[in-house]
C-alpha positions as CSV (number, residue, x, y, z in Angstrom):
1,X,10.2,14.7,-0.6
2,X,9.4,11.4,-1.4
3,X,11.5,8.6,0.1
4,X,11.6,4.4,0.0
5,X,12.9,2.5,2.9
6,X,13.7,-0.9,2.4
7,X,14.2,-4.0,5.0
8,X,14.2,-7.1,5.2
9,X,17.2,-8.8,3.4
10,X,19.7,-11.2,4.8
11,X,21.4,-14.5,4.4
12,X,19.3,-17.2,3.9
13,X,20.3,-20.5,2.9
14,X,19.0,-22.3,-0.3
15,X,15.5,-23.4,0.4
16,X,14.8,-20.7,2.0
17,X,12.4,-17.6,3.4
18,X,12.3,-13.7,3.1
19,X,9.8,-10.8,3.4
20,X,10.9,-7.9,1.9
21,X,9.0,-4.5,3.1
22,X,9.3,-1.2,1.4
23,X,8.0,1.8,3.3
24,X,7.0,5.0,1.3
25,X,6.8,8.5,3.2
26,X,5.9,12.0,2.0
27,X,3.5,13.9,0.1
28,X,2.2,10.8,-1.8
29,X,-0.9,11.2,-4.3
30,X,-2.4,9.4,-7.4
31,X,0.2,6.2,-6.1
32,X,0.2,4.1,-9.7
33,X,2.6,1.0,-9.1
34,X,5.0,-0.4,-6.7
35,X,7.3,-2.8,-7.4
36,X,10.5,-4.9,-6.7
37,X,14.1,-5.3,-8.8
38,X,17.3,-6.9,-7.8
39,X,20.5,-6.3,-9.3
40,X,23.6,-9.2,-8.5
41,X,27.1,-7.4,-9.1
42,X,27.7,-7.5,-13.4
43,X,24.2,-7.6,-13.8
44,X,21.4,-5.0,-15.1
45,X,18.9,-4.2,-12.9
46,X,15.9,-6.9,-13.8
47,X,12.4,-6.9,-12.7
48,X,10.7,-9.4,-9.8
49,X,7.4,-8.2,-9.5
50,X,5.0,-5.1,-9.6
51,X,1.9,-3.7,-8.0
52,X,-0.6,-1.6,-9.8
53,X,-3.0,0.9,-7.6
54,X,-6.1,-1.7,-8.9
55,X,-3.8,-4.5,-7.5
56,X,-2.7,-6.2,-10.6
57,X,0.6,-7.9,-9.9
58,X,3.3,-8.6,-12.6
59,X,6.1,-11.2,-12.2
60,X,9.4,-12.2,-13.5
61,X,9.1,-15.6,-15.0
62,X,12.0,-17.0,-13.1
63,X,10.0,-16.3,-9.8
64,X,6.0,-17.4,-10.1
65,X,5.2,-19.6,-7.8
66,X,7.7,-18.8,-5.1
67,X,7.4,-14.9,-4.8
68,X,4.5,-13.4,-3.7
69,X,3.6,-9.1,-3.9
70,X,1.4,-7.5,-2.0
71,X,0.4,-4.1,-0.4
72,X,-0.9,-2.1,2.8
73,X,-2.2,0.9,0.8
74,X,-2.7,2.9,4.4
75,X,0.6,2.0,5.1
76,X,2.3,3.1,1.7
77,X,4.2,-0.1,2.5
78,X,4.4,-2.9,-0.4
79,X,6.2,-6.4,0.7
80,X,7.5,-9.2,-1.8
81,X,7.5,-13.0,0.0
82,X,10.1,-14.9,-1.5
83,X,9.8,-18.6,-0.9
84,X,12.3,-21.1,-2.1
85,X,15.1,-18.8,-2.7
86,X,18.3,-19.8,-5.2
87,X,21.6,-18.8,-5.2
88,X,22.0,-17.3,-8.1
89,X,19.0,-14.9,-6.3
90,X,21.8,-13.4,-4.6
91,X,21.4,-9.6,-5.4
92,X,20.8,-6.3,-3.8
93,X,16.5,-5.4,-4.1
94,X,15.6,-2.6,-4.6
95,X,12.2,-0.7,-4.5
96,X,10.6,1.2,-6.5
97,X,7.3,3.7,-6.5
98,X,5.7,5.4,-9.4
99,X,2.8,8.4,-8.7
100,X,1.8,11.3,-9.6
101,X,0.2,12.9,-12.8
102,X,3.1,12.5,-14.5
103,X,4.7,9.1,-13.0
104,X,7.3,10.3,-11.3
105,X,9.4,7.6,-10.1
106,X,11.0,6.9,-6.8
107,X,13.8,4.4,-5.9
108,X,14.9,2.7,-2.4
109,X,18.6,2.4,-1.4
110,X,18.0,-1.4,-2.0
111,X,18.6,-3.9,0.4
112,X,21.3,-6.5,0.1
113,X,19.4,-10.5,-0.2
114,X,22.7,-13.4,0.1
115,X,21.2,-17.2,-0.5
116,X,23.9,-19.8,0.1
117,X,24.1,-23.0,-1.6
């Protein structure tokens, strides 16, 4: 069974730093995209940024320039680096991992990100 373990949230203040990491484990093949969402409470889940397998990256408008994606393909592990973090960024981030011949998809737990002002 395929799992996502998140880590790497926390309060920050405005201004501020994160790393996110997201750790994938079991039988993983034909890996096609990782990627990162966040969800704040009365909110749809919205996308921050994406992964391919090739390495093309994909990012929300709201965070170019400040958020940076990236990957250790031997360590199934994608990260997100989130520079210059707002309070309305406040929201729990989850993970997700899509492989397989026909995409499955895969979801962390999330992990909860708090930015005071």
């Amino acid at each position: 069974q395929v799992q996502l373990v998140e880590s790497g949230g926390g309060l920050v203040q405005a201004g501020g730093s994160l790393r996110l990491s997201c750790a994938a484990s079991g039988s993983i093949f034909r890996m096609q995209l990782m990627g990162w969402y966040r969800q704040a409470p009365g909110n749809q889940r919205e996308l921050v940024a994406t992964i391919t397998s090739g390495g093309n990256t994909n990012y929300a408008d709201s965070v170019k320039g400040r958020f940076a994606i990236s990957r250790d393909n031997g360590k199934n592990t994608v990260y997100l680096q989130m520079n210059g973090l707002k309070p309305e960024e406040t929201a729990m981030y989850y993970c997700k991992l899509i492989y397989g011949w026909t995409a499955r998809e895969v979801w962390g737990q999330g992990t909860l990100v708090t930015v005071s002002s």
